[in-house]
C-alpha positions as CSV (number, residue, x, y, z in Angstrom):
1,X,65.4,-67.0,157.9
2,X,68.4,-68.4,159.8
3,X,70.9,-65.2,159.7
4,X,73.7,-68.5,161.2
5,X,73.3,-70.0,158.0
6,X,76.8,-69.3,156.1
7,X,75.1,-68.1,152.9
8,X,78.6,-66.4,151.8
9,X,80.2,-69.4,151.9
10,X,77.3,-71.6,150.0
11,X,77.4,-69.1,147.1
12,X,81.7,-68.7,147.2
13,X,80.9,-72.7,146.3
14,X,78.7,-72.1,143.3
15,X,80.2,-72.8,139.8
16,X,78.6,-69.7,138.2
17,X,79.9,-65.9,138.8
18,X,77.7,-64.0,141.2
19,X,77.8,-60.2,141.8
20,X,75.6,-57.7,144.0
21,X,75.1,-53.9,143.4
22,X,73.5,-50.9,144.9
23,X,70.2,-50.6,143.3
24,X,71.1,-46.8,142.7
25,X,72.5,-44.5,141.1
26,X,72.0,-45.9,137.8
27,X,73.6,-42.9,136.2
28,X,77.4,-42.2,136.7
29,X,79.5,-43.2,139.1
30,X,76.9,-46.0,138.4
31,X,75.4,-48.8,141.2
32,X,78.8,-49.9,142.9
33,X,79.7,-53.5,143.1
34,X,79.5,-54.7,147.4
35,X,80.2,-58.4,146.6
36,X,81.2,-61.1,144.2
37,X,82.0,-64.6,144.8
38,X,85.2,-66.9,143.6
39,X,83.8,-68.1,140.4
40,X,83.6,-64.0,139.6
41,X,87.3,-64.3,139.2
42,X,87.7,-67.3,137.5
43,X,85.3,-66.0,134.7
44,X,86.4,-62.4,134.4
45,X,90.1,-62.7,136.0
46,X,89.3,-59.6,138.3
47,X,89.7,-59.9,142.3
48,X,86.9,-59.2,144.7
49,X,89.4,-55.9,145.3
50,X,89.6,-54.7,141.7
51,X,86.0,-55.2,141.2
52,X,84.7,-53.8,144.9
53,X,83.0,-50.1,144.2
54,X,82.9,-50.2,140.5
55,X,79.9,-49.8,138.3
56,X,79.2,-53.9,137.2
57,X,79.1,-52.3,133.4
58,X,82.9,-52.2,133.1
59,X,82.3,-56.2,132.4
60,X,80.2,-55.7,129.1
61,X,82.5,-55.8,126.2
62,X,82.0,-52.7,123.8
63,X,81.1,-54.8,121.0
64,X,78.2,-55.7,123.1
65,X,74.7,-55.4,121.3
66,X,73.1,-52.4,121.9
67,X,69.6,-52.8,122.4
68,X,70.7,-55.5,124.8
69,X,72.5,-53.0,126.9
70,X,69.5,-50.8,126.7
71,X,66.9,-53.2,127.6
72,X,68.9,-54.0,130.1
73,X,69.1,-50.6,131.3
74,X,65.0,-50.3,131.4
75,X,64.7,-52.7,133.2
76,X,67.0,-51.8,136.2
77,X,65.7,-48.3,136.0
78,X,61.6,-50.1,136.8
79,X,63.5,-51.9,139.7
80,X,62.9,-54.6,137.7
81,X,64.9,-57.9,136.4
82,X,65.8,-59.0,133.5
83,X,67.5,-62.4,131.9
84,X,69.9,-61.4,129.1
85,X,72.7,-62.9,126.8
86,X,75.2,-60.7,126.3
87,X,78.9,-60.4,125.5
88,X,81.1,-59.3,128.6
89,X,84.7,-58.9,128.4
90,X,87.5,-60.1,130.4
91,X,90.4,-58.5,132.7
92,X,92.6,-60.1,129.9
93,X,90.4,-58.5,126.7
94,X,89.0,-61.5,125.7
95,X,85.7,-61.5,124.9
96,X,83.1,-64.5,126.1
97,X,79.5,-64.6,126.2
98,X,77.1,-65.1,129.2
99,X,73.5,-65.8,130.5
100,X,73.3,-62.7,132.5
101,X,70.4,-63.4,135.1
102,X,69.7,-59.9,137.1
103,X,66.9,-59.8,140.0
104,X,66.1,-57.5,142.6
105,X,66.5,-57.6,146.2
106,X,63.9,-55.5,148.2
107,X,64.5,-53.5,150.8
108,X,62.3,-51.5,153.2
109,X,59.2,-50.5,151.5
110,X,59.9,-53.5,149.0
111,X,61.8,-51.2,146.9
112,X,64.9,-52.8,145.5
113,X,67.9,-51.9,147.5
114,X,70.2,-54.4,145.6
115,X,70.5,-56.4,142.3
116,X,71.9,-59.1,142.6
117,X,73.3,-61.1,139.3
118,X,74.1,-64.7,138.5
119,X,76.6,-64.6,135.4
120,X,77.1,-68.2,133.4
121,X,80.0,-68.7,130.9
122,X,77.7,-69.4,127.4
123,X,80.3,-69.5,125.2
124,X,81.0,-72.7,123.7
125,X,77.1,-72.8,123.3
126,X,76.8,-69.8,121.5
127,X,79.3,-71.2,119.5
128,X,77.9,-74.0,118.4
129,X,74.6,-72.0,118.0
130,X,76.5,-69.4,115.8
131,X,78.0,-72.8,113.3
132,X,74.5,-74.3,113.1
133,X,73.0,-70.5,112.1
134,X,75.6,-70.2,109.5
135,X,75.2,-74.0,107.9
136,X,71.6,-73.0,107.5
137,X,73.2,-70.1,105.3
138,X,75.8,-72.0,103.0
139,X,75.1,-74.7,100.5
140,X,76.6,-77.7,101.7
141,X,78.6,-78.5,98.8
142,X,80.6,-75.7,98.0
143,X,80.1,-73.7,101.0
144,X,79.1,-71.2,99.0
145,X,75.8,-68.6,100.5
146,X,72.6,-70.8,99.8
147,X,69.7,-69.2,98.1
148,X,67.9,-67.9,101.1
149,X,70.7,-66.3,102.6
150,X,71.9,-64.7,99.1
151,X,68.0,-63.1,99.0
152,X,68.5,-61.6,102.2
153,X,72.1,-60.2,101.5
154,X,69.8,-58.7,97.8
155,X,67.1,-57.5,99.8
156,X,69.8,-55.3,102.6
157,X,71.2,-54.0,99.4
158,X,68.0,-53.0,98.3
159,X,66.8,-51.0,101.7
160,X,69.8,-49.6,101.9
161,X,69.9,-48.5,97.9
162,X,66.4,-46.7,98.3
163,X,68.2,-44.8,101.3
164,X,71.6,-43.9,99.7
165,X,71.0,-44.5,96.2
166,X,74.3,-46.6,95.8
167,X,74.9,-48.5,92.7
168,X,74.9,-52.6,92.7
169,X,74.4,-55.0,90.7
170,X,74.0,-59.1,90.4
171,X,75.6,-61.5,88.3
172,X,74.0,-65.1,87.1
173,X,76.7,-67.3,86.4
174,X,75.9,-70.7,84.4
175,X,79.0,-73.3,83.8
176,X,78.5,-74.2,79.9
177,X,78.0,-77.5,79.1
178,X,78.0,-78.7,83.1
179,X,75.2,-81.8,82.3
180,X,77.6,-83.0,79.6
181,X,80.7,-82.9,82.2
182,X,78.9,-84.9,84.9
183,X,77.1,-87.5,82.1
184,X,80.9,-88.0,80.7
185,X,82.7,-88.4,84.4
186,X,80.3,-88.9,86.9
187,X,78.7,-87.1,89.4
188,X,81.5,-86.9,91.7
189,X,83.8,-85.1,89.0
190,X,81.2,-82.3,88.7
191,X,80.8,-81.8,92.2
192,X,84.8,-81.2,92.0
193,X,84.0,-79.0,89.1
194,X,81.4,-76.9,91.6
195,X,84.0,-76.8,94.4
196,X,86.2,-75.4,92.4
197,X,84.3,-72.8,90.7
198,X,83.5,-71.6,94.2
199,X,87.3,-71.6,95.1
200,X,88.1,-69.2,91.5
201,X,85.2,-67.3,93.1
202,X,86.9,-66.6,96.4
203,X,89.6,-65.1,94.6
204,X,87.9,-63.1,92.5
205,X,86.0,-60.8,94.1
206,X,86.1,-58.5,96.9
207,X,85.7,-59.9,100.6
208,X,82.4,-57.4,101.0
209,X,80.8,-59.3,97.8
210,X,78.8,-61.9,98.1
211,X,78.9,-65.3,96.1
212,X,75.6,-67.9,96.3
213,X,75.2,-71.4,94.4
214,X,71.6,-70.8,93.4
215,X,71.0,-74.0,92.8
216,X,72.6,-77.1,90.1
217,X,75.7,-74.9,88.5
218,X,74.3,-71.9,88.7
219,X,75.9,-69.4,90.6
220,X,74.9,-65.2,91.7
221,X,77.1,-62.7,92.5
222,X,76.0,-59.4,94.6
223,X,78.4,-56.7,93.4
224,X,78.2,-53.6,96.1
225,X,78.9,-50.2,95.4
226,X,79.7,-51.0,91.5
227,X,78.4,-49.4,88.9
228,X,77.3,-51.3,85.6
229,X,80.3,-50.4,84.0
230,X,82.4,-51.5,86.9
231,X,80.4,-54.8,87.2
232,X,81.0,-55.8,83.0
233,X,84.3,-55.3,83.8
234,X,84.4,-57.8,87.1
235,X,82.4,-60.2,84.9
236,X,84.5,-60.4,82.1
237,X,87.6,-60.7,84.2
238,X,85.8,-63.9,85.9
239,X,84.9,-65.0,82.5
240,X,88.0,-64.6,80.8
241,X,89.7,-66.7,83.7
242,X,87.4,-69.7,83.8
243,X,88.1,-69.6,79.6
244,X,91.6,-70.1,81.0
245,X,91.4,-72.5,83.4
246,X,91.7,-76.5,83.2
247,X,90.5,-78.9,85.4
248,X,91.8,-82.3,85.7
249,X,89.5,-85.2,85.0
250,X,90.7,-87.6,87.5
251,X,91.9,-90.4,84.6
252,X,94.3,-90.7,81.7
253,X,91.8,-88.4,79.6
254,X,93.1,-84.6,79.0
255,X,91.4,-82.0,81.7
256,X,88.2,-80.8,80.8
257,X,88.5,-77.3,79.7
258,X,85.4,-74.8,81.2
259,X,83.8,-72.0,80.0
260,X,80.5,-69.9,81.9
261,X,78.3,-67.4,80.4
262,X,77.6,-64.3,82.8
263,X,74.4,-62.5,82.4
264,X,74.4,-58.7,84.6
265,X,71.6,-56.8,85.7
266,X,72.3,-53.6,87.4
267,X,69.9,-52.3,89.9
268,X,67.0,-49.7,88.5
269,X,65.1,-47.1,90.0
270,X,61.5,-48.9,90.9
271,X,63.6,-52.6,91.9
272,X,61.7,-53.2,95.4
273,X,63.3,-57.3,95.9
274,X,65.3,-59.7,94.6
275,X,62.8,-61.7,91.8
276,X,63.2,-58.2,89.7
277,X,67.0,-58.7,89.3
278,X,66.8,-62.2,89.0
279,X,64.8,-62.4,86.2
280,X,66.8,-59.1,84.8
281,X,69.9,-61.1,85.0
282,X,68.5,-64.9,83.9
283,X,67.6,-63.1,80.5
284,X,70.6,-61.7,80.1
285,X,72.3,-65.5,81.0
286,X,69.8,-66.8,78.2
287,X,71.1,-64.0,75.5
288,X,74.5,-64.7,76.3
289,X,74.5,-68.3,76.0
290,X,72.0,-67.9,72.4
291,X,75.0,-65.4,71.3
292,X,77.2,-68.8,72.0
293,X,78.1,-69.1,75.7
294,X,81.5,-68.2,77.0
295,X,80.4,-64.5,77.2
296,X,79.2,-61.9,79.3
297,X,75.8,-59.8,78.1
298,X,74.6,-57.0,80.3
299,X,71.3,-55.8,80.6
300,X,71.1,-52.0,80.5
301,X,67.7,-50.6,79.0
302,X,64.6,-51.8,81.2
């Protein structure tokens, strides 16, 4: 290889950040940074100086993901490279997230003297990534969890329930009367009637909880950490505010009044995924709305 060939100078040119390191020690003080290029300050906002000698893990943000870091680390410690995306953090504390591509660079007996790591700025694509991952969570109407996601957040609950033995329950939330609303307005008036059913729901509970449109107008609550008691209470306060509320019809008629039934179902020792609740808490949606609708009805014997 041409050693005249200004290699420094080619790479000072490139639009990614590129660092190298001593291959060793891996433990503290750590592999010291020997070089970094001009796009390393653009991205981090360090100078070769500040970053010269320092262990290269200074730029991973502590929010970084663990088993990223520690694959990461295995990989270093077989003399081996590894392409990663992980979340570094700026001189500025801003966090941004990168393609981190790491290979080695033998020395005598082919044994990595050097890493050397090409850094890329991913953010704006993990970004968008992140947005598409949540819109396959959220019902596109109301924005509201979507039933897939909701069975996921009910299964969690359930692992960790059989671990810590913490108290939750579900509510199934039907809006009374919703096919007569959209047969007498139109379609367009009950979606407004969903969207704001999911807006009363944002108020209601706690930012932990978490609220799903099943599916239609029928809605499911997680409640965390509640007991059954506590969880009658939170669905009679929901109740008793929808019995309240008005919502405007869009015309000269008066604003159609709303009412939901609730039916809760706690969780019970021997409740191993969602379908056990669910069905726990649809019969006790179908005895409140036989009992006359615009109530709540609990189930508590199994």
């Amino acid at each position: 290889m041409n050693s005249k060939i200004p290699f420094q100078t080619i790479v000072d040119h490139c639009n990614d950040a590129v660092i190298v390191t001593r291959a060793k020690p891996l433990s503290a003080p750590g592999p010291e940074i020997v070089f970094v290029n001009k796009a390393f300050t653009a991205l981090t906002g360090y100078t070769a100086e500040e970053a010269l000698g320092r262990d290269p893990r200074f730029l991973i943000s502590p929010e970084a993901d663990p088993e990223t870091r520690k694959s990461l680390r295995q990989a270093l410690e077989r003399g081996q490279g590894q392409r990663v995306r992980i979340l570094n953090r700026s001189k500025t504390g801003d966090d941004h997230w990168v393609d981190l591509n790491i290979f080695p660079l033998p020395g005598e007996g082919q044994k990595p003297e050097y890493f050397a790591a090409v850094i890329r700025d991913v953010s704006e694509q993990q970004n968008i990534e992140t947005r598409v991952a949540e819109l396959t969570k959220r019902d596109p109407l109301t924005g509201l969890l979507n039933r897939r996601a909701f069975v996921e957040s009910v299964d969690i609950e359930l692992q960790r329930h059989q671990r810590t033995q913490n108290p939750f329950a579900i509510l199934l939330i039907d809006i009374d009367g919703f096919a007569a609303i959209n047969e007498r307005y139109g379609k367009p008036v009950g979606d407004q009637v969903l969207k704001y059913f999911a807006e009363l729901f944002d108020l209601l509970f706690r930012a932990y909880d978490r609220v799903a449109r099943l599916g239609d107008d029928e809605f499911c609550v997680l409640l965390t950490d509640c007991n059954i008691e506590q969880a009658e209470k939170s669905a009679e306060r929901m109740r008793a505010l929808i019995e309240r509320s008005e919502f405007p019809a869009g015309n000269d008629e008066d604003a159609i009044r709303l009412t939901a039934s609730v039916g809760v179902a706690p969780v019970v020792p021997g409740d191993d995924d969602f379908s056990q609740l669910y069905l726990r808490a649809r019969d006790a949606l179908s005895r409140a709305k036989e009992l006359g609708r615009n109530r709540v009805f609990v189930v508590e014997d199994v």
